[in-house]
N, C-alpha and C positions, 0 to 999 in steps of 0.2 A: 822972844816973841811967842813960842811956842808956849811956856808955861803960862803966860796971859793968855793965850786963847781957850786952854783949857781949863784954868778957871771960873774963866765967864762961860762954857761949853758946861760943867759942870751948876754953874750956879742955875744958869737957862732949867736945863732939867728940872734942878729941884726946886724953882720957882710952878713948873708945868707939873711937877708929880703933887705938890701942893695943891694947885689950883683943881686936880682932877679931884683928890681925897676930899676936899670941901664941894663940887660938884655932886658927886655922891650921897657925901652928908645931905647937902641939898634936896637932891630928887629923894631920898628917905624918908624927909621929915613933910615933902610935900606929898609921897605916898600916903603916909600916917594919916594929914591932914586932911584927903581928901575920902580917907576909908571912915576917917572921925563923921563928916559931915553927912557920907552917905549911910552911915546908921542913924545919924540923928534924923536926917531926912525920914529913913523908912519909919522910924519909930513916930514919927510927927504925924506922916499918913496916916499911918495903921491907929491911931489919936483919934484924927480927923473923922478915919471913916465907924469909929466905934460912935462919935460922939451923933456922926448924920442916921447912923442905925437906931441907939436908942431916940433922938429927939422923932424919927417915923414910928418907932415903938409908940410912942407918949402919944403922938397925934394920931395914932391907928387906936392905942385902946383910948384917947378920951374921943372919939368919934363914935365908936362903939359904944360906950359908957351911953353919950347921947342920945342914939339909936335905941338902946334899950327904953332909956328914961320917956322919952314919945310916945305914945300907942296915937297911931293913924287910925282915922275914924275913913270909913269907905268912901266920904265926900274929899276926904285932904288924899288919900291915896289915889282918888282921879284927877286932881292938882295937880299932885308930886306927876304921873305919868305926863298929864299933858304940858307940862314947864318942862319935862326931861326928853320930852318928841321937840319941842321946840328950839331947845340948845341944840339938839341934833340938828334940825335943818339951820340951824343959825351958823352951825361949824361947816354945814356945805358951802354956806354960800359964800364964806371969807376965802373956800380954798380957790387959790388960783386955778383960772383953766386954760389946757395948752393951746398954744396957736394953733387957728387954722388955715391951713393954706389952701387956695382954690383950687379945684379942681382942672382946670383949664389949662393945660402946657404952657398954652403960648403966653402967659401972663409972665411966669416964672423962667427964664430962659438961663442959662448955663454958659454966660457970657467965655468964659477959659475953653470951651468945648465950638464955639462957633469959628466955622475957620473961612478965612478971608482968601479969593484969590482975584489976580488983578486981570 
């Protein structure tokens, strides 16, 4: 009985020294995989933000471009001022204004603070 047990005591083993070496292999090749995707990552970024740099490049010098091409006459540069006063108050009045709360205590009370006795 003895030499059956430690064949299958042997076999055990080398079924678990297997399974750890392919564990290994495993976690290796998902290390690899995951160092792969995080350079492709960076490299797609750094893509990205070249590509949003020049396209404000382009719309910055064809803005300029435009700007040159204009000459304002002193009746369209009191236009331009008074349309660019006007946006201004038009962006006040969208912005939210904060609550106000009345003045008066007793309106407002602190219900967890009032204490009851019988």
């Amino acid at each position: 009985m003895l030499p059956v047990l430690v064949a299958l005591f042997l076999f055990s083993y080398s079924l678990m020294t297997m399974l750890i070496v392919e564990q290994g292999r495993t976690i290796e090749t998902q290390r690899a995989l995951i160092q792969s995707l995080f350079n492709d990552s960076s490299e797609l970024s750094h893509l990205k933000t070249e590509a949003v740099q020049k396209q404000r490049a382009a719309a910055q010098a064809q803005a300029e471009a435009k700007a040159h091409s204009q000459v304002q006459t002193p009746s369209t540069q009191d236009k331009a001022r008074d349309h660019r006063g006007a946006d201004q108050n038009a962006g006040k009045l969208l912005r939210p204004t904060p609550p106000r709360f009345p003045k008066d205590g007793d309106v407002l009370q602190d219900v967890r603070r009032v204490v009851l006795s019988i």
